[in-house]
N, C-alpha and C positions, 0 to 999 in steps of 0.2 A: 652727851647726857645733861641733864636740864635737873637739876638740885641734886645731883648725885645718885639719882633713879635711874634706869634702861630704860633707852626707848623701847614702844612696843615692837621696833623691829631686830633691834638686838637681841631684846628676851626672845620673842619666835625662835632666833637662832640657836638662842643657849638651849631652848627648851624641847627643841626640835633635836637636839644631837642626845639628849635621854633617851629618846624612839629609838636611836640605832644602839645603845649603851645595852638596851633589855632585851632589843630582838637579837644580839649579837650571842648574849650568855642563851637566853632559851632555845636557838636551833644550835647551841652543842650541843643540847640534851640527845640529839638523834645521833649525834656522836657516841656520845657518855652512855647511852642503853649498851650497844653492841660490844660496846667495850669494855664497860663494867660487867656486863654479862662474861664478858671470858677472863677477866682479871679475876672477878668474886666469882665465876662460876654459877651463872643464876640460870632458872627456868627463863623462857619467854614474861611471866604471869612476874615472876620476881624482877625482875630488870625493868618491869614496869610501875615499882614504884616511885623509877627517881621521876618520872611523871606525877605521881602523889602524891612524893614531898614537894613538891614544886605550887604545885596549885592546891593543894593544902592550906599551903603557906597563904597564897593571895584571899585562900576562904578566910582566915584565922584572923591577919592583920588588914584587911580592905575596911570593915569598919572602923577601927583605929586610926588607916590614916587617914579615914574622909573625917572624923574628929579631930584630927592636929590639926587638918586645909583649916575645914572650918574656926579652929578658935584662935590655929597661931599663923594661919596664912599660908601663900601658895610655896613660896621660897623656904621658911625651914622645912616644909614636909619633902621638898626636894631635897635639900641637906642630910636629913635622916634617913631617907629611903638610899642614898648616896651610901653613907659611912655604913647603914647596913649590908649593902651590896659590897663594899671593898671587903668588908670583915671577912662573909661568906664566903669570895673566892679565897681571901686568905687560908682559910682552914680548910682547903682540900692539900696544901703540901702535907699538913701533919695526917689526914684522911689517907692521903697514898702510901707513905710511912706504915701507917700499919696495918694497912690491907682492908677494912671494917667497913662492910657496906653500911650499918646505922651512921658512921663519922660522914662518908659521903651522901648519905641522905639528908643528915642534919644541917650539912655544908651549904646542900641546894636548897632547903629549908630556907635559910638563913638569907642568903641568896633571893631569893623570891619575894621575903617580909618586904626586903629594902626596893623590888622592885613592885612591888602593890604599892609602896608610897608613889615612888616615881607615875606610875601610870594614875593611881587613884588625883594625882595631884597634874600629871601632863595633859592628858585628855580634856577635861572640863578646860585647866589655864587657856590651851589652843581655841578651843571653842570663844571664848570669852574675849582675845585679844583684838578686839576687829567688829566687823558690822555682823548681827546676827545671823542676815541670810548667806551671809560665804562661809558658815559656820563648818560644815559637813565639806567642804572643799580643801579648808583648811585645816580638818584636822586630816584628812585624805592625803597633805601633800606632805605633812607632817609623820604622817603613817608611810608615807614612801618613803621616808630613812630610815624606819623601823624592816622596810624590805631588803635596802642595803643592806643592814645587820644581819638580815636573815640569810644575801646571797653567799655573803662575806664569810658569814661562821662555820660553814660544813668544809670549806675551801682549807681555811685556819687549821682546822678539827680535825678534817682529812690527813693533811700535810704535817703536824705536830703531836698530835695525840694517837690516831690508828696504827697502826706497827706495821698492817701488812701479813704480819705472821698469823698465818690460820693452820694452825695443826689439824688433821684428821686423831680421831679415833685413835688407830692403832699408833699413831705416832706418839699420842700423849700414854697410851700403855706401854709404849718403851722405855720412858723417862725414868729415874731413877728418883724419888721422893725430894733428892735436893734440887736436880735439875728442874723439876716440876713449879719449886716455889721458888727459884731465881726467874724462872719464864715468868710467873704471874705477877713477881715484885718488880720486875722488868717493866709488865704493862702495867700495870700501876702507876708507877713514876711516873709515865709521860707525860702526865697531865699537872705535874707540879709547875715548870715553867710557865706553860698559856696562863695557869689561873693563879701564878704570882704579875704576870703584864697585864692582867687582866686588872687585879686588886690595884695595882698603882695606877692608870690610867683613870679610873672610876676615880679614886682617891685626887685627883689634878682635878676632874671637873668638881670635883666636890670643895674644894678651893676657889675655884673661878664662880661658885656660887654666894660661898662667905661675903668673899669682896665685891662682889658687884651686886648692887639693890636692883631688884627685878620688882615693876610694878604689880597690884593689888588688885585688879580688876574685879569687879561686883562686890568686893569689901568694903561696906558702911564706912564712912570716914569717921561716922560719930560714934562708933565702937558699938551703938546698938544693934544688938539682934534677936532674930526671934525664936522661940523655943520650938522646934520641930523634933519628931521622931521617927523612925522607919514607917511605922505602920501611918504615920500620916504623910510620909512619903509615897507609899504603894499605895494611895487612892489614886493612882493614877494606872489606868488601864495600859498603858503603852507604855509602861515604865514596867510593868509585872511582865509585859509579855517581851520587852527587850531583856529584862532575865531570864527567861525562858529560853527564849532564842540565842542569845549569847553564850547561854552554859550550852546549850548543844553545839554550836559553831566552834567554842574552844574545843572541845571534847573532839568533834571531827578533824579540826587542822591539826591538836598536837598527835589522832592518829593516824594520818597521813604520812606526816611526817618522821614521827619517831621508830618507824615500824618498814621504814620504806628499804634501808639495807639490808634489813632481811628479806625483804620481800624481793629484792632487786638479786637474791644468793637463791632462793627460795624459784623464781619463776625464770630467771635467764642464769643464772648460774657467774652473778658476777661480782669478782672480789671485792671486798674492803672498799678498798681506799679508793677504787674505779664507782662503787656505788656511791661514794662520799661527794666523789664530782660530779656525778650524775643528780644529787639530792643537792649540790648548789645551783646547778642550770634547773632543779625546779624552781630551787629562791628566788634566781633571778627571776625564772619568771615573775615569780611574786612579785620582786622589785616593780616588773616594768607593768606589772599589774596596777599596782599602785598609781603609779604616775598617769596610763593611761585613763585608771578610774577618776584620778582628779579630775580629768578635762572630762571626762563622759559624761560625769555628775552636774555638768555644766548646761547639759545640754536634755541629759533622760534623768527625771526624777528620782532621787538616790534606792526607794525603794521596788522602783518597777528595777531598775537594775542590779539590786539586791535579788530581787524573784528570779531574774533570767540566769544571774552568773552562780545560783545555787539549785539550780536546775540542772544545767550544764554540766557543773562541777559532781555533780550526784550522778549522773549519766556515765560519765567519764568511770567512775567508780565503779556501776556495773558492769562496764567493756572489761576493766581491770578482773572483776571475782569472775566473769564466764570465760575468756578468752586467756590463754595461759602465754609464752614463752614471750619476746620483744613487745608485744604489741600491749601485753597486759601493764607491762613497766613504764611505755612512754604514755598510759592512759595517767599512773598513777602521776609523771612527772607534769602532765596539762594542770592535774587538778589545781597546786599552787596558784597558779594566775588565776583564776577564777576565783577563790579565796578571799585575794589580795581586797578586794572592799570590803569587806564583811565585817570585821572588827570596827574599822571606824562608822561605819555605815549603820550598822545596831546601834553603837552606843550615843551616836548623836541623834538618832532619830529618837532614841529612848528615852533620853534628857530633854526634849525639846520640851520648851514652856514648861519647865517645873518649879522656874523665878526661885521661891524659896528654898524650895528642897532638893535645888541641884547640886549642891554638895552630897547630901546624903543617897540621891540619887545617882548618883556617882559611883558610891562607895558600893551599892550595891548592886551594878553594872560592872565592876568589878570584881566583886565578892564572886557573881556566878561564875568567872572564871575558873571555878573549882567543877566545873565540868571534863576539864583536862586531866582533875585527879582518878576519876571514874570511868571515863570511856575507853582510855588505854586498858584499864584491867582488864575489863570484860573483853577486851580485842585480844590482850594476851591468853587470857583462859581460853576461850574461843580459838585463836592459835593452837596452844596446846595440846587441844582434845581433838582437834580437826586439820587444821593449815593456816598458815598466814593470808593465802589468797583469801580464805571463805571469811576470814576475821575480819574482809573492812568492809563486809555489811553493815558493822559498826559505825564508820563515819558516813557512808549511804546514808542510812536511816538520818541520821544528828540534821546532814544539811537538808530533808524533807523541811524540819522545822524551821528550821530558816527559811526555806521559800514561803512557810505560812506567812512568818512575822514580816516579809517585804509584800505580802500580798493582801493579809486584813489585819494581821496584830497590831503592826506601826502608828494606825489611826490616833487622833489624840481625840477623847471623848470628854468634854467640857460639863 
């Protein structure tokens, strides 16, 4: 280190293991639906707001933290987005204690704020750290630990939190009223240890940021800046339409994925904790999605392979709603790899050349993230009234949008 600052390849590292910190908590969510569903006893439609609170949260604080980047820099917005990530998982021990789906909503609320800092603040740093044109590559390789996290957490999830135990029917009508709520404070509990290793671990990186100075990249050294605002931010064409496109692409992966162990009970009839491993062999794919899109991006324009792998992935989907028993579940497991670009791939194409307002540009790159809070719903109402199978017309539809924005939205118009 050279005056006490990180080199740029240090920081990559440090800022690169935030990708897998976020992707790790939000693919328990597909854990935490099925489960909280039988612990609190929810509809399909109700189990789907820890999806809500979650990307709620990134609508509510994404402008916020692209104002701390902006005025107090890249490193404390990662500190904050940190200490509110440890808090969050803190308060689900006292959440399972007393059984109250709002405590574990406000949990994953809370939760989310501190990871809309991390992301509002990781994405853009990554972009920044290095020559412009390996921008989209490198936030690509950096989004493949964000895959790891994703393969990692259902494995964890699986193994730690799921029980296993699926009552029938007539089994929970034999229960005697105390029996019943020792079963549900039972599953409950489980989830108190992961997201006490969870909160300390968060807590150590959030340490390892205090003390170590992580350089400033694109921050004026002379403290001047200039007064910018959203709406002179969204004069930019390809920046409106990577919100656009981005709130539907969240919207389709988190209903992909959060929807997929029912779906896996639902069309092959297969338990718990066996769907749970089956929804990390999608992540991995994701993972190796990732990695392989880094190098793809190297070679096919990031947005003509944005068009093909949300083509694909929308294809896939419909084998999934018409074809029912084995064949419909290992459609829905392909979708992941396909996936796997799309987040970094919108968002870097959507910040390109916005010089000034790539901070704010950012934050509302972010913000549409609250597409995740919306498209579950309607998948579970949908659900409800109909099936699970007929319900992921929902992310069908979302990745259409996507193929627009890699096929004319992306353009940048001067």
């Amino acid at each position: 280190m050279t005056n006490k600052i990180a080199s740029y390849a240090l920081s990559f590292v440090l800022v690169t293991s935030l990708f897998f910190l976020w992707a790790f908590v939000h693919n328990l969510e597909p854990i935490l639906i099925p489960h909280l569903k039988k612990a609190c006893q929810l509809t399909d439609l109700q189990s789907a707001l820890i999806d809500s609170a979650v990307y709620l949260g990134y609508f509510v604080m994404a402008i916020p933290a692209g104002i701390v980047m902006k005025k107090y820099g890249f490193r404390r917005g990662i500190i904050i987005g940190l200490l509110l990530y440890a808090f969050g998982a803190f308060l689900f021990i006292p959440a399972a204690s007393t059984r109250m789906y709002i405590f574990f909503l406000g949990a994953l609320f809370i939760i989310a704020s501190g990871c809309t800092f991390l992301e509002t603040v990781a994405n853009p740093y990554v972009t920044l750290l290095g020559d412009s044109k390996g921008a989209t590559t490198r936030l690509n390789l950096s989004q493949s630990f964000n895959g790891l996290g994703a393969f990692v957490a259902p494995i964890l999830g699986g193994q730690f939190i799921l029980s296993g135990i699926e009552l029938t029917q007539s089994e929970k009508a034999a229960m005697s009223p105390e029996q019943m709520n020792a079963y549900l404070q039972g599953e409950a509990n489980t989830v108190q240890i992961p997201y006490l290793i969870i909160g300390l671990v968060v807590l150590l990186v959030a340490v390892l940021f205090i003390f170590i100075r992580t350089p400033e990249p694109g921050i004026k050294e002379d403290g001047v800046t200039e007064k910018r605002n959203l709406l002179h931010a969204l004069r930019h064409a390809h920046l409106r339409n990577g919100v656009i496109a981005q709130f539907f692409y969240v919207g389709a992966q988190v209903c992909v994925t959060s929807f997929f162990i029912r779906f896996a009970k639902y069309s092959s009839d297969v338990p718990e904790k066996s769907a749970a491993f089956w929804l990390s062999m999608a992540m991995l794919g994701f993972m190796l999605g990732r990695f392989i899109g880094t190098l793809l991006t190297r070679y096919i324009a990031p947005n003509r392979l944005l068009t093909l792998y949300s083509i694909i992935a929308a294809g896939l989907l419909g084998v999934a709603i018409v074809i029912g028993s084995g064949v419909a579940m290992w459609a829905i497991i392909l979708v992941p790899f396909f996936e796997s670009i799309m987040f970094p791939t919108i968002f870097s194409l959507a910040i390109q050349d916005l010089k000034e307002d790539t901070e704010l540009g950012s934050s509302l790159v972010v913000m549409s993230i609250v597409g995740g809070a919306f498209a579950p719903l309607l998948m579970g109402w949908i659900s409800d009234q109909s099936s699970i199978q007929i319900a992921y017309i929902v992310p069908l539809l979302c990745l259409l949008v996507v193929a627009w924005f890699g096929a004319r939205g992306y353009k940048v118009v001067n």
